[in-house]
VEXDREN-581325 format. One record per atom (N, C-alpha, C): x, y, z. Coordinates in steps of 0.02 Angstrom, whole numbers, plus 50000, padded with zeros to 5 digits. Layout:
XYZ
...
END
This chain:
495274622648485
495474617448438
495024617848379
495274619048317
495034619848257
494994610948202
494554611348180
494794607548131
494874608248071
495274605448024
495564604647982
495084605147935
494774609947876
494584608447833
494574604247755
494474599647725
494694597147680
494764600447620
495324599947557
495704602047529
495024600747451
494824606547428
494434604547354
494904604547298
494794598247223
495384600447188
495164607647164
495704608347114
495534613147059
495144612647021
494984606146989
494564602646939
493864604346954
493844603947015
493094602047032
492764611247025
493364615247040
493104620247043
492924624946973
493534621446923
493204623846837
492584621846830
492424617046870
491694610546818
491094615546812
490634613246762
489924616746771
489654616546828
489684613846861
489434614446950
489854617647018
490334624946963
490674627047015
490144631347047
490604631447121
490264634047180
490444640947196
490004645547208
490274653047250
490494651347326
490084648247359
490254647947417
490364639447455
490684636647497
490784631047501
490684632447576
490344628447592
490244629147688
490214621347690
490824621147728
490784612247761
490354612247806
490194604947827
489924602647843
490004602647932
490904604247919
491144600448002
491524610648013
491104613848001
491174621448018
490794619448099
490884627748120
490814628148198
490124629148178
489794629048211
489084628648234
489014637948224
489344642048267
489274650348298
489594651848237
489694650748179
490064654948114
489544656748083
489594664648055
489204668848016
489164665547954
488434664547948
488374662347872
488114666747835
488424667347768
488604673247713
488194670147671
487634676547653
487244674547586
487534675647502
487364672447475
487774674547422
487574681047387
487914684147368
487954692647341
487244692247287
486924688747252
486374687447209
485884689547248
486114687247303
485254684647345
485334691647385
485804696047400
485974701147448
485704706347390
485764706147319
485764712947290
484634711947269
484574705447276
483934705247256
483554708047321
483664707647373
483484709647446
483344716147441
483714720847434
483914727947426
483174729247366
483274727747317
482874729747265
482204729747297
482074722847339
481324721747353
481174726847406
481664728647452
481464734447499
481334741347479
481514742047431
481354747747390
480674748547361
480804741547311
479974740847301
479304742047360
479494737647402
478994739347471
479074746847496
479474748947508
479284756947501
478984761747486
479054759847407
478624763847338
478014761147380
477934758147384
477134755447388
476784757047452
477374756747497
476894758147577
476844767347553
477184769647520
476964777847508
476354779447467
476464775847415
475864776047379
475274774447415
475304770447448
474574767447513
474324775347540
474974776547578
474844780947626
474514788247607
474814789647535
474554795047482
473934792547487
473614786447443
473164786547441
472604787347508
472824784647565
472294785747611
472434792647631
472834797447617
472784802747639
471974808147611
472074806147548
471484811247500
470984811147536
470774806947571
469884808147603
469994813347646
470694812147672
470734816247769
470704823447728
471204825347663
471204832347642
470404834647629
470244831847599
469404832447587
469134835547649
469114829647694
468694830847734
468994837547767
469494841847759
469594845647799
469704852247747
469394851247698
469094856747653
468414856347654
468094851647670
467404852147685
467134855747759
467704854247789
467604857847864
467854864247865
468224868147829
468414875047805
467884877247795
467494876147738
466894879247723
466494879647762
466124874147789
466044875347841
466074881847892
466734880547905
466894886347947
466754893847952
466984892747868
466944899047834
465924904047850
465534896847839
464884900247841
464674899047916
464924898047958
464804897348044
465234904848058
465734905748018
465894913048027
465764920248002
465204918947929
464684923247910
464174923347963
463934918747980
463354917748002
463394922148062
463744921248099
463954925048153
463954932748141
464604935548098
464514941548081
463774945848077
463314940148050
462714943748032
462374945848105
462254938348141
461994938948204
462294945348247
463004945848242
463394952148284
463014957548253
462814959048199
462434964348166
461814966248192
461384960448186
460854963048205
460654962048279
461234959748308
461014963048396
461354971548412
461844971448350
461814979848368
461334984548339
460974981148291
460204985748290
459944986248340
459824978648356
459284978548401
459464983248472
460074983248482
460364986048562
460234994848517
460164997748472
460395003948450
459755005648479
459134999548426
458275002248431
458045000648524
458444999548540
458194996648615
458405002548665
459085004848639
459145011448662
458705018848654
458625018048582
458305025048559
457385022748604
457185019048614
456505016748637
456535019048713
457275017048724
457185019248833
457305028748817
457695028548769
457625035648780
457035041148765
456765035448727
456065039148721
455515040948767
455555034448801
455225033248877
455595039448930
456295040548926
456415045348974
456125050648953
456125052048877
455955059848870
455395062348886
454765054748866
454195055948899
454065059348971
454415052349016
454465053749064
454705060649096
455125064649073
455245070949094
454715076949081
454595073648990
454045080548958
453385081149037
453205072349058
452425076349113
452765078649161
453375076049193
453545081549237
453595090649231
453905090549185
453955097149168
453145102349145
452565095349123
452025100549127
451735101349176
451815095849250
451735096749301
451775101949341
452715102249309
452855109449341
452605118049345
452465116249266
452255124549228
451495121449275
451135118749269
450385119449313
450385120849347
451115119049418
450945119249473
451305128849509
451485128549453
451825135149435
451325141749419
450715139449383
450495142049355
449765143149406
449855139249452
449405138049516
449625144549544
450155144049585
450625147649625
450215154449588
450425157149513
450495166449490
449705167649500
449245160749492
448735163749512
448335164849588
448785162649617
448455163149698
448845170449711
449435170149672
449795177249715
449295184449671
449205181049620
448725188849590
448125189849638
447655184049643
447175183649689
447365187449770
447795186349805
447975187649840
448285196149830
448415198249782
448665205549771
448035208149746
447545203749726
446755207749703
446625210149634
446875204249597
447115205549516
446525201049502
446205205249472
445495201049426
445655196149386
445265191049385
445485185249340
445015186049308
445185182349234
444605183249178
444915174849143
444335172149136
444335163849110
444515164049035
444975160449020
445095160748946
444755153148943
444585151648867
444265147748840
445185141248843
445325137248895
445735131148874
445355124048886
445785119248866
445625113548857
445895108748930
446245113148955
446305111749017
446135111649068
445665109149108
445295111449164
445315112849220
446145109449230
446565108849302
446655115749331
446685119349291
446745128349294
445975132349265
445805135949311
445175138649321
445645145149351
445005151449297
445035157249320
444605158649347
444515164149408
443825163049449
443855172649450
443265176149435
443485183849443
442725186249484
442945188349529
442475192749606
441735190749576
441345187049618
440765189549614
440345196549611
440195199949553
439625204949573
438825205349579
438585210149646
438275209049678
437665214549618
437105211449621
436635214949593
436325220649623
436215225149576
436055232149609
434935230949586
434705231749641
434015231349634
433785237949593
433245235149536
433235239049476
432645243349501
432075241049552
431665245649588
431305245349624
430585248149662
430445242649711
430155236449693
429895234349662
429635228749653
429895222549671
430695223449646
431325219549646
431335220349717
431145225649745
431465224049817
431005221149862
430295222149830
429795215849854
429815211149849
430205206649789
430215201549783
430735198649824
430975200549821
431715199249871
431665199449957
431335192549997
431115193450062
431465197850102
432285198550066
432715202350143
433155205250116
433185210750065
433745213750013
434405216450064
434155218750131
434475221250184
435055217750191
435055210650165
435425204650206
436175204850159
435945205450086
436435207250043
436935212350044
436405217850074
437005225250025
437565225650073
437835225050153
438595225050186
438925220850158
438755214950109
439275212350076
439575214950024
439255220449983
439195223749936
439835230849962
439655232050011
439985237050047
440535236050071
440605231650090
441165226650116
441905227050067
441345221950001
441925221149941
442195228849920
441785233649911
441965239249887
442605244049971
442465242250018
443125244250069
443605240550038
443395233450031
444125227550002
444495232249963
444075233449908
444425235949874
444815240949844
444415246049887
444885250949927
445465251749942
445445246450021
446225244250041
446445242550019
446565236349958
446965233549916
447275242149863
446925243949826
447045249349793
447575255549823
447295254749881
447845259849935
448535255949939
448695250249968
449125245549981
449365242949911
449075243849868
449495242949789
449755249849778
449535258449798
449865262149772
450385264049814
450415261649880
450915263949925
451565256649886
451075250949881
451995247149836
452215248549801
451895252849757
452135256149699
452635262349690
452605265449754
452755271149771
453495267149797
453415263149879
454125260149882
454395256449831
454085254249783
454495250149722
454775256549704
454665261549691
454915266749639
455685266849645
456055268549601
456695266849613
457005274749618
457385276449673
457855281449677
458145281949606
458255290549584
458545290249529
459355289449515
459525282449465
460185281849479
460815287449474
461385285749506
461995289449492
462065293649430
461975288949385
462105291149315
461765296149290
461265296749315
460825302849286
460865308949305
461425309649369
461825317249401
462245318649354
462385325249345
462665330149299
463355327149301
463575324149236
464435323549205
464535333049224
465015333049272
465635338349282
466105337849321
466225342149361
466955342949384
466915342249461
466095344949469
466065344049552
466105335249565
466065333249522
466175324249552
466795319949548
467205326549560
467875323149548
468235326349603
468495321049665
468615324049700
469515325849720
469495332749690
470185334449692
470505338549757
470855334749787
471295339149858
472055340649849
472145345149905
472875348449877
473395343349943
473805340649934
474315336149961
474855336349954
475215333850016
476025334549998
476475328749988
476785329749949
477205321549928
477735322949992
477805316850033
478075313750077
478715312850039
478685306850013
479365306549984
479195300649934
479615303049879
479615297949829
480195294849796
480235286349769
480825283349734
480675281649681
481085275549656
480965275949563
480465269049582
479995266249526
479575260449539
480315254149509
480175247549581
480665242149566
480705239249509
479935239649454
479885237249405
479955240349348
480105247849362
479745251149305
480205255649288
480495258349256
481035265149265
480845270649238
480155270249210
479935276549199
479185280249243
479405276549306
478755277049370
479315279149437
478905283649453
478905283749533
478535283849575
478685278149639
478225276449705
478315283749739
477375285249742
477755293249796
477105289649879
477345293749907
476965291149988
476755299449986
475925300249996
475865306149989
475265307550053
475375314950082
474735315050139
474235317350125
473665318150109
473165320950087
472495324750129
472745323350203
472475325250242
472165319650287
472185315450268
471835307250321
472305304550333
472235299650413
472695296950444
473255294350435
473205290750365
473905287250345
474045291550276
474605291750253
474645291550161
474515287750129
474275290750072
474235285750008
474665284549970
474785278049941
475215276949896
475015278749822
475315284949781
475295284149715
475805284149671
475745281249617
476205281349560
475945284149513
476585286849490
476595293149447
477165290549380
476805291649338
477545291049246
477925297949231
478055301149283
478665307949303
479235307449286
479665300149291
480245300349270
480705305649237
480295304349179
480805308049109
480515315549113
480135317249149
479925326449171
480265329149219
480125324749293
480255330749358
480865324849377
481345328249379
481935326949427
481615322349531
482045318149515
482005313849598
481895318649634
482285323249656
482415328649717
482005332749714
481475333749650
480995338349625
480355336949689
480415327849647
479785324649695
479795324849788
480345328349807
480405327649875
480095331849919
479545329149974
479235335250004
478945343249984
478515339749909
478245344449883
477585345149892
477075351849866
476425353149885
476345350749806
475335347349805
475165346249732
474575348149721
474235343949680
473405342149684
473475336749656
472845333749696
472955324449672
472125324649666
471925321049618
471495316649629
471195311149649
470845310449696
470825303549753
470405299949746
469865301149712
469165295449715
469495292249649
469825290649599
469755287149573
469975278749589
469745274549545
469755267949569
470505265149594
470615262649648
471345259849655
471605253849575
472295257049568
472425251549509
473035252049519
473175244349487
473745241549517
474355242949463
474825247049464
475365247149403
476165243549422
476325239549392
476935234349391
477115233749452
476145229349491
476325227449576
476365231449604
476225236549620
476115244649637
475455245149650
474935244349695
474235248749694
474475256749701
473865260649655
474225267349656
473465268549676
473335275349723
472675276249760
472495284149749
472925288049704
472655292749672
473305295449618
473025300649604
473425303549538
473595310449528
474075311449516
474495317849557
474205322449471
474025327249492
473795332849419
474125336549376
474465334849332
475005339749304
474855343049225
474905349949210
474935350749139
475425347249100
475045345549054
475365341249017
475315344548917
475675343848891
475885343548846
476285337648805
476515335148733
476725329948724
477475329648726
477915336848743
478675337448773
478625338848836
478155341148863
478415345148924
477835342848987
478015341749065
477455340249110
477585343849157
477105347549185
477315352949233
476705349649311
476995348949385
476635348549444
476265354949443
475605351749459
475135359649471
475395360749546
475375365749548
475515369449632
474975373549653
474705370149714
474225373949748
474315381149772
473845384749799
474125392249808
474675389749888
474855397549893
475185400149966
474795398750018
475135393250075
474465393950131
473995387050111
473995383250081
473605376850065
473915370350098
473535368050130
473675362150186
473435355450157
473685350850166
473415343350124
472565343850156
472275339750135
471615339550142
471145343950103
471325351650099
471175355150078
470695353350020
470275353749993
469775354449938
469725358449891
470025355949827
470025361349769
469045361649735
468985367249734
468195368249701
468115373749636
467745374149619
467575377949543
466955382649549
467005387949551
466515392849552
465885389749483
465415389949520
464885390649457
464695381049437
465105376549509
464845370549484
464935368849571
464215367849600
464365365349664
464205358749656
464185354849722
464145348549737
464645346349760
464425340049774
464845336149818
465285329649772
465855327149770
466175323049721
466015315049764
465945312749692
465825304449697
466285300049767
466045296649790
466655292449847
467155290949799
466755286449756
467195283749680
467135282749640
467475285049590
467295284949524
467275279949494
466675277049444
466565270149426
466765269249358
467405266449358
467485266549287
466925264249228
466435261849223
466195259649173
465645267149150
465655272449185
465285277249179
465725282449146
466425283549152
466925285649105
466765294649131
466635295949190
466555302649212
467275305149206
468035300949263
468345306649223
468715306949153
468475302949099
468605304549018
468205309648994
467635310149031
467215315748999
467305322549019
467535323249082
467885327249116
468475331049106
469075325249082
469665328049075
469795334049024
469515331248957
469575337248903
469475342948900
468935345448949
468915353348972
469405353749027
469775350849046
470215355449096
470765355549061
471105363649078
471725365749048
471845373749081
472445372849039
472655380749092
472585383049040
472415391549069
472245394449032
473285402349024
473005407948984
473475411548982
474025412949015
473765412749087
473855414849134
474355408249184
474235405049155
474485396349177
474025393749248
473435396549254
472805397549291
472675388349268
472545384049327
472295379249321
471425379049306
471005377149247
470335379549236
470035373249204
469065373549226
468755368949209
468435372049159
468395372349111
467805377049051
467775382749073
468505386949116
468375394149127
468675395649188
468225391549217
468255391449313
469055387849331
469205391249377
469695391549410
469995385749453
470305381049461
470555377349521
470655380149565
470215382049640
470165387049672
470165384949735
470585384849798
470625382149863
470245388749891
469965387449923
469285391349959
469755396950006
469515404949999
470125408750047
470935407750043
471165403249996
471825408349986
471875404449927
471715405949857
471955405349801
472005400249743
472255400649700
472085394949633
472605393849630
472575386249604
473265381749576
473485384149513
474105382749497
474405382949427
474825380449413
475045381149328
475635377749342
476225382449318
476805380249333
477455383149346
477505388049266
477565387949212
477485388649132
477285387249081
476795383049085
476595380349031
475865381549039
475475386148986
475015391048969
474475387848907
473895387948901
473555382948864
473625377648845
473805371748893
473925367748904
473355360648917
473305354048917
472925349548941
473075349149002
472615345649049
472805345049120
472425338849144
472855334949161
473035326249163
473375323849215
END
């Protein structure tokens, strides 16, 4: 149930005391009351104003806090020089703290090491003493080392001396004594001298032909090398229990069927060497030329084992030849065949003892390799 509001004229509302808003009296109690639009637009303005102003406050109290936190930058800035420097000079100090222990070690090693040469130097002189090597005192500053050299015994100058002397008798077997010492020592130094002497080496036996030990052998049988196509594996007997394996660069000379169960001369002491996985354990002798390679052939009647020798050069041939002594390079260049196709060392003959000399098949002043 509402009530009835009362009716305003018109009049009242032209008059100088017209009204924007009219709120009776006999309104509900719970009705929104409306400010008038004057008082609503002045509201607005003032909140604005208060705004401006709470910012401006806040600006202003800000400036100290910026301050203060440019004052604490700097700050910072020299708490973080400061530092740098300190990091500096503890790595001197750790550099000089190092170079100081290492000084101390080096010390420490240098007395060991003169320890050593003293105690070293102890030792060469007890062993000379002991071999009967006169010592003679040099003038050092060191005293730890003393040279001490034989007492000699005085020889009495005549009698008088030997009157004065209650018991000269008592002296001279010591006298006699030292002189056997030294005797035996003298004997026993020339007999070490003698076993020190050194046998005269290898090298100083005559470069020739007797040290090369060449035998006459028969190739077993030979194939082409798996690696190589200008080698053949031959299995050859030479007169000892098993064959030897050698390889030979024959290919492009002697025909396969050539190499089959033939007589040669090989050379056997030289060093085993290994060609494309192949140990080869001697070397089959052939004239050679730079077209043509001919197998030397032993005489009629020559059995493996057999021993080729040279009139006019005896001896006995090396077990083995050492390569670094280059015997057979020095060797090789005098052998060659001669007119006759005569296998020859500077003359002498490749000569199997009682039945005959090697040669080769045609080829006549020739190298022989």
């Amino acid at each position: 149930m509402s009530k009835v509001l009362p009716q305003i004229p018109r009049k009242a509302l032209n008059g100088p005391a017209e009204l924007h808003h009219v709120t009776p009296a006999s309104s509900r109690v719970d009705s929104p009351v409306r400010c008038p639009p004057c008082a609503c637009r002045l509201s607005g303005s003032a909140r604005g104003l208060m705004f401006l102003a709470r910012s401006l406050f806040k600006m202003s109290g800000h400036t100290p806090t910026l301050a203060r936190l440019e004052q604490r930058a700097a700050e910072a800035d020299q708490i973080i020089e400061y530092l740098k420097q300190q990091v500096q000079l503890l790595k001197e100090k750790a550099i000089v703290q190092a170079t100081v222990r290492e000084e101390k070690k080096l010390m420490v090693e240098n007395v060991k090491l003169k320890k050593d040469i003293e105690d070293l130097k102890r030792q060469l002189l007890e062993k000379e003493r002991r071999r009967g090597v006169r010592q003679v005192a040099m003038p050092s500053a060191d005293s730890s080392i003393q040279c001490v050299s034989k007492p000699s015994v005085p020889e009495p100058s005549g009698p008088a001396s030997a009157a004065a002397a209650p018991a000269p008798t008592a002296k001279i077997p010591p006298a006699s004594n030292n002189e056997a010492k030294k005797k035996v020592k003298a004997e026993k130094k020339g007999e070490k001298q003698e076993k020190k002497a050194p046998a005269p080496p290898q090298e100083e036996a005559k470069v020739d032909v007797s040290r090369l030990d060449l035998r006459v052998g028969r190739i077993i049988s030979a194939d082409k090398h798996p690696d190589a196509d200008t080698l053949y594996v031959e299995h050859v007997d030479v007169g000892e229990p098993a064959p030897r394996t050698v390889v030979s660069g024959l290919v492009k000379h002697v025909p396969l069927e050539q190499m089959q169960n033939r007589m040669a001369v090989l050379l056997c002491n030289l060093k085993p060497a290994k060609m494309r996985g192949v140990v080869s354990q001697a070397m089959v002798m052939c004239a050679s030329s730079p077209d043509k390679v001919e197998i030397l052939d032993p005489p009629n009647g020559a059995v493996p084992g057999d021993r080729v020798t040279f009139q006019g050069f005896p001896g006995e041939p090396d077990k083995e030849l050492n390569p670094k002594k280059k015997v057979w390079e020095q060797v090789q260049p005098d052998l060659r065949t001669d007119n006759q196709c005569v296998a020859t060392y500077k003359g002498a003959a490749f000569e199997v003892a009682g039945k005959g000399v090697c040669k080769a098949q045609t080829m006549n002043n020739s190298g022989i390799k």
